[in-house]
matplotlib code that plots the C-alpha trace (Angstrom):
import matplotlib.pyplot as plt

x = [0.0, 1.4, 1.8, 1.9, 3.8, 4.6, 8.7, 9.9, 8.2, 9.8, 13.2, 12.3, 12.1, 15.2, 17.7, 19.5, 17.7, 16.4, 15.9, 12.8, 11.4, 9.5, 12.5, 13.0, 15.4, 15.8, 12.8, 10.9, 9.3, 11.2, 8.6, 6.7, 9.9, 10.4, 6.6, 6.2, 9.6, 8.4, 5.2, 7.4, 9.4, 6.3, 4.6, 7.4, 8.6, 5.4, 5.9, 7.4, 11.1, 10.2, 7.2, 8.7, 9.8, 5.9, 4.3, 6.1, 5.8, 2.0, 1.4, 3.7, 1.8, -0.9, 1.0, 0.2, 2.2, 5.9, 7.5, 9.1, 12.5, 11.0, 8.8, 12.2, 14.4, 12.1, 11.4, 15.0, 15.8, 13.7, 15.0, 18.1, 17.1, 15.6, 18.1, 21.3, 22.3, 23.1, 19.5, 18.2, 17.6, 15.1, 13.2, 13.5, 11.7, 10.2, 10.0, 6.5, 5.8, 4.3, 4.2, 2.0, 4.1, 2.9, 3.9, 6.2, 9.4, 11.9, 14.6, 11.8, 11.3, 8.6, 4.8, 6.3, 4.6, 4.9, 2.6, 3.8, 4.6, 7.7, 9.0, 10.4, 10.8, 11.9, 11.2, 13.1, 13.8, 16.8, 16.4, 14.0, 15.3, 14.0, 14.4, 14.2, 14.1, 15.8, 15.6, 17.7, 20.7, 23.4, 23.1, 25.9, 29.2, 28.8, 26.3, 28.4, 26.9, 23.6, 20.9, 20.7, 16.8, 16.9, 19.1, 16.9, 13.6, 15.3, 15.9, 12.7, 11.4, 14.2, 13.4, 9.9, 10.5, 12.6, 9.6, 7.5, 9.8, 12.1, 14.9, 15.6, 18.5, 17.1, 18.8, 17.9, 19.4, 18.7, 18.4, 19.6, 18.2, 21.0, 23.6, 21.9, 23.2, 22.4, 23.6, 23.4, 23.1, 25.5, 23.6, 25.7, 24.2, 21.0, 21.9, 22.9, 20.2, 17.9, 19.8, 19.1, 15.8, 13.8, 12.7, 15.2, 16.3]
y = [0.0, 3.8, 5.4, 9.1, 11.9, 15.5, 15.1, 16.8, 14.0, 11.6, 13.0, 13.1, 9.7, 8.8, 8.0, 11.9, 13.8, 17.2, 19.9, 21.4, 23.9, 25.8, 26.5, 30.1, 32.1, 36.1, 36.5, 35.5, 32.1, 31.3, 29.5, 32.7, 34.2, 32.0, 32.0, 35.7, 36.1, 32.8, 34.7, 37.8, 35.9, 34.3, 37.8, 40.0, 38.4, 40.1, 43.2, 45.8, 46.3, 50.0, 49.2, 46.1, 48.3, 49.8, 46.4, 44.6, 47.2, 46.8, 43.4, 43.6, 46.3, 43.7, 41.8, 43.3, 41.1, 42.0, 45.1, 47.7, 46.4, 42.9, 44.2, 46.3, 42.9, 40.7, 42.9, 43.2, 39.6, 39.2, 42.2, 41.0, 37.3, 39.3, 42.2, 39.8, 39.2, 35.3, 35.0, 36.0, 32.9, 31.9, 34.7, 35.2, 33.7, 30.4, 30.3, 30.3, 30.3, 27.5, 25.4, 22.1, 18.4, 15.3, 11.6, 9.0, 8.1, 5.0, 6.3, 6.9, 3.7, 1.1, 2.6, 6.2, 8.9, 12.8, 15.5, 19.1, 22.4, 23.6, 26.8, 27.9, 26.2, 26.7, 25.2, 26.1, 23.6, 21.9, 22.2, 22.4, 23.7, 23.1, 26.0, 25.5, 28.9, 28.6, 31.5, 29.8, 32.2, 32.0, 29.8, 27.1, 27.7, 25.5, 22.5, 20.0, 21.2, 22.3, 20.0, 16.8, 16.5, 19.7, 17.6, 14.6, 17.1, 18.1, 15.1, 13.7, 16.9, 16.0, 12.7, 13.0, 15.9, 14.0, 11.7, 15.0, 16.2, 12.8, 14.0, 17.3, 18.1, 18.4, 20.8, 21.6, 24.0, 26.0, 29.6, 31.2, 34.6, 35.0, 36.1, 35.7, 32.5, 30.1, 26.6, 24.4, 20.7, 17.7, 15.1, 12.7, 13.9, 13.7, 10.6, 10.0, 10.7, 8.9, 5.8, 6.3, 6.7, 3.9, 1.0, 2.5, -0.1]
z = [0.0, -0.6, 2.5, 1.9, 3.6, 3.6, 3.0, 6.3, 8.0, 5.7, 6.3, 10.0, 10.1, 9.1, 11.2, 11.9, 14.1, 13.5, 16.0, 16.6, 14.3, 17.7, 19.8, 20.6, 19.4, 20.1, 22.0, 19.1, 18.4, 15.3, 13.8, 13.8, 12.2, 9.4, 8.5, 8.1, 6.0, 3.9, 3.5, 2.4, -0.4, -1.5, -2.4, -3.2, -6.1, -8.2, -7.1, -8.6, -7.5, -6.8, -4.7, -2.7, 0.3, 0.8, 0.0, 2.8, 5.4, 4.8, 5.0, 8.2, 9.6, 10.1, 12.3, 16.0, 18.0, 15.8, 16.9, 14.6, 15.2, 14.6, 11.5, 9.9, 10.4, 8.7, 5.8, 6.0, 5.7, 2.6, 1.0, 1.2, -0.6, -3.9, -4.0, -4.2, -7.6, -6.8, -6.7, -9.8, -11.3, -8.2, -8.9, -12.4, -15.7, -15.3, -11.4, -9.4, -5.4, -3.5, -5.9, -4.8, -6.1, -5.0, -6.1, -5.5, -7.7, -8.1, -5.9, -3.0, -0.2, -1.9, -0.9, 0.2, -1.6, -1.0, -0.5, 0.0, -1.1, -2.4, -1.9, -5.1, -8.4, -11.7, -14.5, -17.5, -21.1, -19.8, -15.9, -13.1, -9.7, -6.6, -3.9, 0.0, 1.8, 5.6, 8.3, 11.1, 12.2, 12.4, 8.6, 8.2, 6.6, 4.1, 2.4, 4.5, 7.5, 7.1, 8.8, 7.3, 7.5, 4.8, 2.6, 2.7, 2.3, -0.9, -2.1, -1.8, -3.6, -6.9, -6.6, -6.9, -9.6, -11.7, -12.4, -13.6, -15.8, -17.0, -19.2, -17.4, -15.1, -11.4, -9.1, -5.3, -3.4, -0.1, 0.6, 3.7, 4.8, 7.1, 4.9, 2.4, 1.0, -1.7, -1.1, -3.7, -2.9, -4.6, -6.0, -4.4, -1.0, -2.2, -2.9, 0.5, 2.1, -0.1, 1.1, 4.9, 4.6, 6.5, 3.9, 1.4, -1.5]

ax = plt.figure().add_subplot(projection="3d")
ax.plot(x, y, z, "-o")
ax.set_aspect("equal")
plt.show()
């Protein structure tokens, strides 16, 4: 039977632990944190550059329980993502927001199927690249040590994409407000992680 799964439980339940995405950080749950900057890069990205600044500061000004320092850091944060030139392909022709994928693939444990969102992809001819956003601070030095759950969430995600698009080169990578960084991730530790997933082939 397929058992379906949203892919951060899949990769939770593989053998490396993950921390949990409700500890505090700053004062500030940073679940809370991460949702209203995810929010921020979902939305922006339509929006005229000019008009970027003005549109975020309204949507934040919704938000009662963020302070101004809270409201200017997380506006801030995004700003930072769609202003930095390593980023233009992310946000440029061929990428969309939120973008539901569901299915299962070859490389996936037999009877796992995913459900879930991703946060940015671009499809072009050639490639399709799937884009995690990350607001932890401080973000990791490098690929090699971000948290191995992300790796594995990626994974599932190109695994399952390289089923929808067969023939096309499938990229994932993870963006880090805190910097901002763009890590891109070796398909060899995709691969990787694939392999530790419980009831992998």
């Amino acid at each position: 039977a397929t058992a379906w799964s949203s892919p951060s439980q899949a990769a939770s339940r593989s053998r490396i632990p993950a921390p949990s995405p409700l500890s505090r950080q700053g004062g500030l749950d940073r679940f809370r944190r991460g949702d209203v900057i995810h929010r921020l890069l979902q939305l922006l990205p339509d929006v005229a550059e000019t008009e970027r600044q003005g549109t975020a500061e309204r949507l934040l000004a919704r938000e009662p329980d963020l302070s101004e320092v809270q409201r200017a850091e997380m506006i801030g944060a995004a700003m930072g993502v769609l202003e930095h030139p390593d980023f233009a392909e992310v946000f440029g022709p061929g990428s969309r927001a939120e973008v539901a994928l569901a299915g299962s693939a070859k490389a996936l444990p037999e009877g796992l199927a995913i459900s879930g969102r991703v946060d940015r992809l671009v499809v072009t001819p050639n490639r399709v690249t799937v884009v995690d956003y990350k607001t932890n601070r401080p973000a990791p030095a490098d690929i090699s040590s971000a948290d191995p759950s992300y790796v594995a969430q990626l994974a599932i995600y190109a695994a399952v994409l390289g089923e929808v698009f067969p023939g096309r080169e499938i990229r994932a990578a993870l963006v880090w407000t805190d910097g901002p960084k763009l890590m891109p991730v070796p398909e060899k530790m995709m691969a990787d992680a694939l392999a530790v997933l419980p009831g992998a082939r």
